[in-house]
GUVOTI-960400 format. One record per residue (C-alpha): x, y, z; residue in one letter. Coordinates in steps of 0.001 Angstrom, whole numbers, padded with zeros to 6 digits, always signed. Example, Ala and Ser with C-alpha at 12.3 -4.5 7.8 and 13.67 -1.06 7.14 Angstrom:
BEGIN
+012300-004500+007800a
+013670-001060+007140s
END
This chain:
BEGIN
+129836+153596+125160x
+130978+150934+123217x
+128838+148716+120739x
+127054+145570+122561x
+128016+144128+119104x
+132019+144753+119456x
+132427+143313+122453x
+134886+140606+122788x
+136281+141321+119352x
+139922+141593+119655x
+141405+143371+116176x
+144342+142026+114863x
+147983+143389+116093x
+150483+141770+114460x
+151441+141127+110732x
+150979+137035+111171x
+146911+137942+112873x
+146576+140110+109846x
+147318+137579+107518x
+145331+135037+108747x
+142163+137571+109175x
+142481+137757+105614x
+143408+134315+104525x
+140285+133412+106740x
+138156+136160+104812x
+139310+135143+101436x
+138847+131357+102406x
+134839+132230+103616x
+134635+133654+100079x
+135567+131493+098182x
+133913+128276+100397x
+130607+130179+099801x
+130970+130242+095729x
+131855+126750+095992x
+128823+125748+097920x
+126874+128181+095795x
+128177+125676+093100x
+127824+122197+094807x
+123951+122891+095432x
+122940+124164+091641x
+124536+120653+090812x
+123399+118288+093568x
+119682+119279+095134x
+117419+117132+093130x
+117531+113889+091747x
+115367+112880+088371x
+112814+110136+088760x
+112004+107591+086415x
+109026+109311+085492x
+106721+107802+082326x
+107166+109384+078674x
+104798+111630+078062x
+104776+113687+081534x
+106717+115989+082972x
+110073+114501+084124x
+110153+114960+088085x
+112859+116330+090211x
+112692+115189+093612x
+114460+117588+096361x
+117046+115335+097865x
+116817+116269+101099x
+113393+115737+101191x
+113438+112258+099551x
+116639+110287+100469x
+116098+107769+102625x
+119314+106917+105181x
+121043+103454+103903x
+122653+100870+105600x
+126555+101531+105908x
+128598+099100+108010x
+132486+099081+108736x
+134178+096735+107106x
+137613+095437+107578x
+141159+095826+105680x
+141691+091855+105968x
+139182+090968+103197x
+138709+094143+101239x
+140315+092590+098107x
+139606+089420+097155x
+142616+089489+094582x
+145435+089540+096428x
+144014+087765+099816x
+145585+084553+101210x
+143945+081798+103732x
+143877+083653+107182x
+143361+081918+109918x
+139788+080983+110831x
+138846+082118+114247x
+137459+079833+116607x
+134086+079371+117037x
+133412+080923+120589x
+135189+084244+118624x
+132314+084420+116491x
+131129+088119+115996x
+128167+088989+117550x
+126046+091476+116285x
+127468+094368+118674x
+130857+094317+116489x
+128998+094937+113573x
+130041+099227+113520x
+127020+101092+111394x
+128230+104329+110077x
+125849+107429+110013x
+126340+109097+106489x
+127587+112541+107522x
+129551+110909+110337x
+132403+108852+107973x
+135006+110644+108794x
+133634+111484+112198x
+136949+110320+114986x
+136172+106502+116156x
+135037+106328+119711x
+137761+104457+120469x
+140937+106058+121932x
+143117+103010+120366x
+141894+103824+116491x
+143445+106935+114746x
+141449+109344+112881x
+140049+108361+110186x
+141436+109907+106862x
+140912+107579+103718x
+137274+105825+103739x
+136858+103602+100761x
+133101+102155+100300x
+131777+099928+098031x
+128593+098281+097455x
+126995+096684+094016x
+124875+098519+091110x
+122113+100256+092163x
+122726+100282+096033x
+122399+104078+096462x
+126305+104712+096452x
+126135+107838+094164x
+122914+109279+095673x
+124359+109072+099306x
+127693+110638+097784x
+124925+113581+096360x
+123221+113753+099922x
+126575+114203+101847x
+128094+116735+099526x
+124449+118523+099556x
+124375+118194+103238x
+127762+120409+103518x
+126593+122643+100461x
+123615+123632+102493x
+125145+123929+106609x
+123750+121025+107724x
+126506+118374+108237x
+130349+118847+108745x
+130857+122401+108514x
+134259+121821+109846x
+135110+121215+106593x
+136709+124125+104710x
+136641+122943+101179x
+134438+119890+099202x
+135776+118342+095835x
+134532+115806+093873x
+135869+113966+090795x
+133649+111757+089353x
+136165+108461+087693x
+133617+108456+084671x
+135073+111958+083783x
+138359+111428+084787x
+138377+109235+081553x
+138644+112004+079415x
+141148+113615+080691x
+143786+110421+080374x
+146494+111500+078400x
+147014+114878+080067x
+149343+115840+082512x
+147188+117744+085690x
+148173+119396+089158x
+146303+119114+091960x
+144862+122442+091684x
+144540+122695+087922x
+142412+119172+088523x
+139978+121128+091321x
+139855+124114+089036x
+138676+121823+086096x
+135976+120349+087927x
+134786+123208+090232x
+135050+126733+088318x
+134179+128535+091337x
+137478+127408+092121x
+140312+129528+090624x
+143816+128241+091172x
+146522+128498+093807x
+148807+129914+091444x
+145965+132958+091099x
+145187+132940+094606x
+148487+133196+095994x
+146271+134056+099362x
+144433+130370+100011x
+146515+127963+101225x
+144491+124495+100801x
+147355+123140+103035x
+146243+125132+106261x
+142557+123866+105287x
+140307+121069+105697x
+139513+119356+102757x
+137870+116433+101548x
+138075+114765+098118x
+135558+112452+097066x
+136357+110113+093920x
+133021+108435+092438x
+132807+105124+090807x
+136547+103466+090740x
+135245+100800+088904x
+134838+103138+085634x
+138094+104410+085604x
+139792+102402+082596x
+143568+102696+083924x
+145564+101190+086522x
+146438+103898+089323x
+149847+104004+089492x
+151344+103347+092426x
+155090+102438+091545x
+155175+106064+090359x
+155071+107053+094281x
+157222+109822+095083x
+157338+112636+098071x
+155811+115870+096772x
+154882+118902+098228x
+153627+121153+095643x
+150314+121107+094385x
+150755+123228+091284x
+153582+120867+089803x
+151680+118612+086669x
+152083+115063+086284x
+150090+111851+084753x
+146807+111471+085773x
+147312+107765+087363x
+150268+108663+089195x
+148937+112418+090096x
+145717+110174+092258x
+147875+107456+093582x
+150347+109598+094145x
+149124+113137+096109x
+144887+111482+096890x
+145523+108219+098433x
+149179+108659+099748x
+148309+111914+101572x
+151853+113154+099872x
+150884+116645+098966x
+148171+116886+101250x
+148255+115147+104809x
+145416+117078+106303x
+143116+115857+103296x
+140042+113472+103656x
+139558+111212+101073x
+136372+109094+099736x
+136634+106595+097674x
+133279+104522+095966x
+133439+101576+094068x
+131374+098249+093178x
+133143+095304+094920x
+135215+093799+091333x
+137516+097346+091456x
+138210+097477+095105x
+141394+095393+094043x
+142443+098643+092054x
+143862+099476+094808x
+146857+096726+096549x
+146123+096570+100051x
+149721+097328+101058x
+149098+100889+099805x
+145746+101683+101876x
+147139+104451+104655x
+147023+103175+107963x
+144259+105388+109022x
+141644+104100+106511x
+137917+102928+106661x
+136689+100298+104469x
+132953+100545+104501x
+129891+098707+102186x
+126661+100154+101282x
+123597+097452+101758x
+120812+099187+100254x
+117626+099057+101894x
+115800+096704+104497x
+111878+096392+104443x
+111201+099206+106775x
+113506+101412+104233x
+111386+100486+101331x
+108307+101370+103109x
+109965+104885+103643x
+111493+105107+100263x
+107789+104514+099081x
+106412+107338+101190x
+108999+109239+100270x
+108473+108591+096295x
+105162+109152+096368x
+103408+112813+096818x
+099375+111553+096771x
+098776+109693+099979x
+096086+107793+098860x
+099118+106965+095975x
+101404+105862+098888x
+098839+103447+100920x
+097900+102210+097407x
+101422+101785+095929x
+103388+100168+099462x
+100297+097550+099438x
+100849+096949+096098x
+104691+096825+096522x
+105026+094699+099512x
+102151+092343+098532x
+104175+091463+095437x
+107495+091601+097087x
+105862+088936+100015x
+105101+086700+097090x
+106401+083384+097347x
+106694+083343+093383x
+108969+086250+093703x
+111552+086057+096230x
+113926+087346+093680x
+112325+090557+093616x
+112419+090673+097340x
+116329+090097+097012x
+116597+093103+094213x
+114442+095476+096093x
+117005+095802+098444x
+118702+097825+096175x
+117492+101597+095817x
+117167+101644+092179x
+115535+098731+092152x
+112964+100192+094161x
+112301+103391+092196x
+111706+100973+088924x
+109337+099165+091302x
+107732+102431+091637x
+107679+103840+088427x
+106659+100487+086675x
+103566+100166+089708x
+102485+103793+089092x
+101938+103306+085219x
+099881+099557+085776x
+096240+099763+085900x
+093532+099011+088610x
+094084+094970+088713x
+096628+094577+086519x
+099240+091962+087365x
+102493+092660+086734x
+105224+089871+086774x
+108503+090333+087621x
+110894+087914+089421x
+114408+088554+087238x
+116465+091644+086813x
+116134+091948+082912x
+112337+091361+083318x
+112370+095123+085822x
+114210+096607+083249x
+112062+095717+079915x
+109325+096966+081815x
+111041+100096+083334x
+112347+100899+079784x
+108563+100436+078512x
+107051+102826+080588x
+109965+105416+080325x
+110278+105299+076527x
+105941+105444+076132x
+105707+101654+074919x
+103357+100150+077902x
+100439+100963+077299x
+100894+102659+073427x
+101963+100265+071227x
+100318+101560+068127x
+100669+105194+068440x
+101735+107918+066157x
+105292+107806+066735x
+105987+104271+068534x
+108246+103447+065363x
+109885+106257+065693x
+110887+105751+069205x
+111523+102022+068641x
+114192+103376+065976x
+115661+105350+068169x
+115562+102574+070786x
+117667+100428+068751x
+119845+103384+067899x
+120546+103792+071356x
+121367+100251+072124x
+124354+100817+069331x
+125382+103957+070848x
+125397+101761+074386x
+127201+098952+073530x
+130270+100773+071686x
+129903+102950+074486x
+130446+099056+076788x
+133277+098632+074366x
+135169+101556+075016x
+134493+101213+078525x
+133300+104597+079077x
+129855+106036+080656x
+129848+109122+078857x
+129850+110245+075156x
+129917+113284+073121x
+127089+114739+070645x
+129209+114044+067819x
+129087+109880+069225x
+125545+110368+069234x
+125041+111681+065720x
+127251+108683+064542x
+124525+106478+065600x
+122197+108497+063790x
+120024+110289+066325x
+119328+114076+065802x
+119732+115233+069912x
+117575+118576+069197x
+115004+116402+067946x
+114578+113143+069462x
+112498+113460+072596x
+113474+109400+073322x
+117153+110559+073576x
+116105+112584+076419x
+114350+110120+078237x
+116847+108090+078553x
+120131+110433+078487x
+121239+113823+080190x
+123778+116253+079410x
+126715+116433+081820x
+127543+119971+083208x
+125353+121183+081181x
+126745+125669+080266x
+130146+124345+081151x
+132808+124593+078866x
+134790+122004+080417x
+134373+120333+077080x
+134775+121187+073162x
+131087+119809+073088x
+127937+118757+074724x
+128721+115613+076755x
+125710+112773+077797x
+125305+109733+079834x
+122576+107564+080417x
+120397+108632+083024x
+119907+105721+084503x
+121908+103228+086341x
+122241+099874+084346x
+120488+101228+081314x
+123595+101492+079369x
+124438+097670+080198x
+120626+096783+079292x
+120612+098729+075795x
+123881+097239+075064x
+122743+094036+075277x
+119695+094585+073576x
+121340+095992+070835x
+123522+092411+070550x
+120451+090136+070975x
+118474+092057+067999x
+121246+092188+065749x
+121482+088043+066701x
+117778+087492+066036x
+117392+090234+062863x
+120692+088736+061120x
+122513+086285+062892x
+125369+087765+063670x
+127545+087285+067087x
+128674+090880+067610x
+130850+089794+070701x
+133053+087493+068339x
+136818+089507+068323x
+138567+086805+065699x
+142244+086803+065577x
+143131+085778+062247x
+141968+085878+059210x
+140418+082733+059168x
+138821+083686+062426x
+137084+086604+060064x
+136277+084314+056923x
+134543+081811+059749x
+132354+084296+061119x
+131291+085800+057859x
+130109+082793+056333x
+129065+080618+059012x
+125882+082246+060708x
+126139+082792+064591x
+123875+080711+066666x
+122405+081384+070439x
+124857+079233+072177x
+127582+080609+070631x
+126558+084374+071985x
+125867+083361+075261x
+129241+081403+075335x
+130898+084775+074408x
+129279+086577+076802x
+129937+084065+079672x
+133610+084298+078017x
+133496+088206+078069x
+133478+087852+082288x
+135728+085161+082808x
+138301+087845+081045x
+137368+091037+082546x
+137697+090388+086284x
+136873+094108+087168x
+132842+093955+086367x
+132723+095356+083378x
+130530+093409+081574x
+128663+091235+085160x
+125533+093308+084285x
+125721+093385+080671x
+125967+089192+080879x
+122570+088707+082953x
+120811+091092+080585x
+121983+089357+077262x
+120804+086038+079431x
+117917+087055+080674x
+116745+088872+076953x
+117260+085465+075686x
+114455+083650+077672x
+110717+083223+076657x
+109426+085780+079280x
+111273+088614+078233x
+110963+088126+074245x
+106787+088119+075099x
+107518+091611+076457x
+110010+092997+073762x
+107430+091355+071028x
+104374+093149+072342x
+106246+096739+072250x
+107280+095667+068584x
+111290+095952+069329x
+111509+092621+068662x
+108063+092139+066487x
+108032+088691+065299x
+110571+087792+067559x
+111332+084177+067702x
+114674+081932+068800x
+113802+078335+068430x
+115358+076162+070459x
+115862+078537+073396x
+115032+075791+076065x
+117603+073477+075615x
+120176+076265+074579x
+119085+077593+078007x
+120066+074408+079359x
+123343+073988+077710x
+124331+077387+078723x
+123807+076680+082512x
+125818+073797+081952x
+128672+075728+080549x
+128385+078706+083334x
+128268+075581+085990x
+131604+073992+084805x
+132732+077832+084857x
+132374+078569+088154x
+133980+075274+089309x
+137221+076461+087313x
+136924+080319+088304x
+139037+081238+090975x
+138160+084818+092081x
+134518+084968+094186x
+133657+088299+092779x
+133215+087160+089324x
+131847+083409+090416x
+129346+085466+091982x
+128625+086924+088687x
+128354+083593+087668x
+125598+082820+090039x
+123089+086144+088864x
+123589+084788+085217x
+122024+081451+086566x
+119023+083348+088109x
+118317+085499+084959x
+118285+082268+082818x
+115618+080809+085502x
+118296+078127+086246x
+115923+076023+089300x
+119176+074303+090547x
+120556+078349+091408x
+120185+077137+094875x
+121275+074014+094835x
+124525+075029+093135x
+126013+077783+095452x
+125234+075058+098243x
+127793+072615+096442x
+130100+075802+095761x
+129895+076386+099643x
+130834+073266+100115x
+133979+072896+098235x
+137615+073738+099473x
+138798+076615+097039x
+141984+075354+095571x
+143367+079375+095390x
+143073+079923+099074x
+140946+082959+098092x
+137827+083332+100916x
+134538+085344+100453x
+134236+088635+101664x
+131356+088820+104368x
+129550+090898+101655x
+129222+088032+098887x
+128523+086137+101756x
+125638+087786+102299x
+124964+087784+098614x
+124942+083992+098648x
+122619+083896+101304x
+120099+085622+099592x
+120412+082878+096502x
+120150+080217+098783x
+116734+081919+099879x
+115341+082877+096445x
+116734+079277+095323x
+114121+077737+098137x
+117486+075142+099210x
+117544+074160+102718x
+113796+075132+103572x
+112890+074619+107308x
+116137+072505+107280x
+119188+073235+109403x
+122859+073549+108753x
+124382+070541+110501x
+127820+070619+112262x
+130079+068860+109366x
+128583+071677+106414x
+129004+074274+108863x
+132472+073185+108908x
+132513+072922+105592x
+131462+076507+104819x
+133796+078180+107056x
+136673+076828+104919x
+134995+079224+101897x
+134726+082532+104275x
+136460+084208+107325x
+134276+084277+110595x
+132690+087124+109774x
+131554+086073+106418x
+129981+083021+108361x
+128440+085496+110637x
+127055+087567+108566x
+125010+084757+106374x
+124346+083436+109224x
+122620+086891+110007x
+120440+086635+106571x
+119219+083258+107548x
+118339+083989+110862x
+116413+086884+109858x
+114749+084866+107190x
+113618+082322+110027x
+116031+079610+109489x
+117895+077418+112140x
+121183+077545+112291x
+122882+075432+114334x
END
């Protein structure tokens, strides 16, 4: 009698069935190893837990909360190379039913839509700190562990702040998987996998690190994926084209500045631009839950949260707290404060002193037996950060570290704040960090330039020319204005984002609240810049006339944050007036700075309980598409406004 378990089980005949039994068994193999691989790296996620205990590692599938991901659309991706299109009338305006939201294991799920092809390049972007590399983590962990798109054969990832050390060198498609992934071993050894017959998906991290151009005039018809070629050309040229593989998926992540990295006439037709939003209040409620293991802790900590978040005095923090990472400071800062003490936060820099506080030991033990210590290493690391901002890298070797004079086996500070990369992979000569933390890098960086300004009065941002440019600077002492006039300067140059974070920092480290903060932790003891008022003053001035001059949106909004770090009270008041201007590039804003506007014009208190009449609606539309109109027009009316 035959085996219940046979049945239906029809055994290959032929020599083609045989081969693909066995490319099939071989693929199964290998697609385990790799997921085998995939979950060692990606199933927890480090907290921002205070020095002195036990750094946490929160399961991610167990604490990631689902973020808002909308559709976007391939007219205003890139700001750069966009022309006036033609404003839609206003009984086209969007309604809130066109707005597509994507689920995260469903981007490259086929549009309901008959008319739409199937999706095949997804690019995504979304600002610092918005969750883009944890929901990259969730939906690679989600296929690691069977629970999402197990139609998928094969799952690579290349992470741009890695690909940086590899410019120079010539790679293949498969010697580039096999670099990354050594559960992977090549084609050329595994003559029996044919990555053409299989679905697979390549996910690139973080455009906006990568520090050269892709290059897309290199663009030539190739078919095999052994033969080695320049890095830029090899992932315009075989990732993004589809050239060497046309059945591959591809995910790209950025921040909004680098989306321009790539000229809109080379997006594939079947693309998907999408933008991460972060969280809305129900999400931080859950992400609170979530982060917190002792209920009592959780009641405690969202009351706590969302009393201080419903402040009046501190709309800005509402406006950051939509970001994830934002939120898990929040949290981290919260769980280390006292029964009834306040806590003040209402700029960027200000959640970051206090985050780096409590992670380095500082809150609450100023005067211990090794705070000097750490404060030395503190202000080592800020040197390490800011040539690290320099070089435009995220990542940096033991050897980089030890030039900055920190011992790695021996500095327990160093490990707070940075973790190895790969860590027992000899993908490198040498142990390779990064900073743990998103925006720490940028914050340490410009801590290291404002101490150096206030311990000797030197403006580490000047880059003279000449020599007489180098005989000024080394006998005439620096002054405040002239740093933050650098810094503003810094922006205006690099239009890809490079230094929009470091800028608010090196702002915001300059103004009275801030210095209290770094003078009672002692890493600025006696701290004092006199005069910091009016230079405050002068500086807004100077970022003002900046903006009025700058003709790309992405770094005017830039612009803007640097306003709200200094405290500027006209923020508000200004990105009304920019609304109101005719841009004299014919470049409009992209419905997500639109939305990033609105939120200024709410922190900023303009227009309260007023309404936008006819002629400034007008007015606005000739700064954004409809849909950039629609969307602010969504933040307001959630915020209570009328909007006529």
């Amino acid at each position: 009698m035959e085996d219940s378990g046979q049945q239906g089980v029809t055994l290959p005949h032929t020599e083609g069935e045989r081969t693909a039994v066995t490319q099939r068994s071989k693929l199964g193999g290998v697609r385990e190893k790799l997921q085998s691989e995939l979950r060692g790296r990606y199933t927890s996620l480090c907290d921002g837990t205070p020095a002195g205990q036990e750094v946490r590692s929160h399961s991610l599938t167990h604490s990631y909360v689902e973020l808002l991901i909308t559709e976007g659309n391939v007219q205003w991706h890139n700001d750069r190379h966009a022309a006036t299109r033609p404003v839609r009338p206003p009984s086209d305006m969007p309604t809130a039913n066109e707005e597509v939201t994507i689920k995260l294991d469903d981007i490259f799920k086929p549009p309901l839509s008959p008319d739409r092809p199937q999706v095949k390049t997804v690019l995504t972007k979304g600002p610092t700190g918005s969750g883009k590399t944890a929901s990259v983590q969730k939906f690679v962990l989600n296929w690691a562990e069977d629970r999402a798109n197990q139609d998928v054969d094969f799952l690579f990832v290349f992470p741009f702040s890695e690909l940086n050390w590899l410019i120079g060198r010539s790679f293949s498609l498969s010697g580039l998987i096999s670099h990354f992934h050594s559960s992977m071993t090549s084609e050329s050894e595994n003559p029996g996998l044919d990555l053409s017959r299989s679905k697979v998906v390549f996910i690139l991290d973080g455009l906006d690190q990568f520090n050269l151009p892709l290059d897309f005039e290199s663009i030539s018809v190739e078919s095999d994926i052994n033969k080695e070629m320049p890095l830029p050309i090899l992932l315009a040229n075989h990732i993004w084209c589809h050239l060497l593989l046309p059945s591959a998926y591809v995910w790209v992540i950025t921040r909004p500045a680098a989306a321009s990295f790539i000229p809109i006439d080379f997006l594939p037709q079947q693309q998907c631009l999408t933008e991460i939003r972060g969280f809305d209040d129900t999400q931080k409620r859950e992400f609170f839950r979530k982060r917190f293991g002792d209920q009592s802790l959780v009641h405690k900590a969202i009351a706590l949260v969302m009393k201080a978040i419903a402040l009046e005095s501190s709309r800005n923090l509402c406006v950051l707290c939509q970001t994830p990472w934002c939120c898990e400071m929040l949290a981290a800062i919260l769980e280390n404060t006292e029964a009834g003490e306040c806590v003040e936060i209402d700029t960027l820099t200000q959640l970051y002193t206090h985050f780096l506080l409590v992670r380095i030991g500082l809150k609450n033990d100023r005067n211990g037996e090794h705070s000097e210590s750490i404060r030395e290493v503190v202000r080592k690391l800020g040197k390490l950060a800011f040539l690290q901002q320099e070089r435009g890298s995220l990542i940096f070797s033991e050897s980089d570290v030890k030039e900055c004079g920190i011992d790695v086996s021996k500095s327990s500070t160093f490990h707070r704040l940075c973790r190895p990369l790969f860590t027992g992979c000899e993908m490198y000569l040498e142990e390779m960090y990064r900073f743990a933390y998103t925006g720490i890098q940028d914050y340490l960086a410009a801590l290291h330039v404002f101490l150096t300004y206030t311990n000797k009065r030197r403006n580490l941002l000047l880059q003279p020319t000449t020599l007489f440019d180098r005989l000024k600077g080394t006998f005439r002492r620096a002054t405040l204005l002239d740093l933050h006039r650098c810094s503003v300067d810094r922006v205006l140059r690099n239009t890809h984002g490079t230094y929009d974070l470091f800028l608010c920092f090196l702002l915001g480290l300059s103004t009275t609240p801030n210095q209290t903060l770094l003078d009672l932790a002692c890493l600025g003891k006696g701290l004092k810049v006199t005069g910091s008022k009016v230079i405050t003053e002068i500086t807004a001035e100077y970022i003002k006339q900046a903006i009025k001059s700058e003709p790309y949106p992405q770094t005017t909004l830039a612009l803007f944050r640097s306003l709200r770090e200094l405290g500027d009270a006209s923020l508000g008041r200004e990105v009304r007036h920019y609304l109101n201007s005719e841009s004299r590039w014919g470049f409009l804003l992209e419905p997500d700075q639109c939305w990033e506007l609105a939120d200024m014009l709410w922190a900023g208190r303009e227009m309260e309980r007023e309404v936008f009449r006819e002629m400034e609606r007008l007015s606005w539309m000739r700064r954004m598409s409809m849909w950039g109109f629609w969307r602010m027009q969504t933040v307001l009316g959630d915020r209570h406004w009328q909007v006529y």
